[in-house]
C-alpha positions in Angstrom: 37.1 10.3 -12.2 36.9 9.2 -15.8 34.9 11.6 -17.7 32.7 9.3 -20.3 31.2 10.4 -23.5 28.5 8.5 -24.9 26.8 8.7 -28.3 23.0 7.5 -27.8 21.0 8.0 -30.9 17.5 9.5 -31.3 15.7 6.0 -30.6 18.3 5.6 -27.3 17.6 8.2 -25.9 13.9 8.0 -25.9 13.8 4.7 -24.5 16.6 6.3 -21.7 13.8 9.5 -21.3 11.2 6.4 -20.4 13.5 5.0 -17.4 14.3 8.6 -16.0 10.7 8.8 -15.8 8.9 5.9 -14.8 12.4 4.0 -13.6 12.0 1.0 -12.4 10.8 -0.3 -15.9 10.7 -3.8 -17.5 11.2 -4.1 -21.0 7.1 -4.5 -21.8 7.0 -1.4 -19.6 9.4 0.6 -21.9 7.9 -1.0 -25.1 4.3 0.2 -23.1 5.0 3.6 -23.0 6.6 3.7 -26.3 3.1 3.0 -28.2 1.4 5.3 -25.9 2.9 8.3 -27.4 2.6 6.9 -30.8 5.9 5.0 -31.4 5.6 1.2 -32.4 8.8 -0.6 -32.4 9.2 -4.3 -31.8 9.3 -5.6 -28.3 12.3 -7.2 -29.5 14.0 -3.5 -30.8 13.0 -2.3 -27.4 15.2 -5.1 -25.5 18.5 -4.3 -27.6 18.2 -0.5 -27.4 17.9 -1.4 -23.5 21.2 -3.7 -23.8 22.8 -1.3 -25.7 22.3 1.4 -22.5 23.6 -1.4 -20.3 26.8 -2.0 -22.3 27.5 1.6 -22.5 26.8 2.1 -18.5 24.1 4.6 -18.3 21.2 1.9 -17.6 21.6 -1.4 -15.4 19.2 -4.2 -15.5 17.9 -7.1 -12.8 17.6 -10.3 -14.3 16.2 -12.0 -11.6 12.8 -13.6 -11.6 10.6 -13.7 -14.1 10.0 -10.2 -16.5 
């Protein structure tokens, strides 16, 4: 086995906190959570910090159906 080692930064990381906790999460469901502690990024910011965790492997997604 491969061991991996990813760099998330600060923003990453939070959004990767919000699936470990309340996984399975759509993106509006991430971005949710985000302004409920205070945070307000753009729903847009949200979705590429989430496809940035895809492309690195420590978050998968389900495209199917509508979000």
């Amino acid at each position: 086995m491969t061991d991996r080692q990813y760099e998330l930064g600060a923003a990453e990381l939070e959004v990767l906190t919000i699936l470990w906790d309340h996984s399975p999460c759509t993106v509006r469901q991430v971005h949710e959570h985000l302004h409920k502690v205070g945070r307000r990024p753009a729903y847009t910011t949200v979705l590429t910090h989430l496809t940035r965790l895809e492309q690195k492997g420590v978050a998968r997604s389900n495209k199917a159906g509508i979000a």
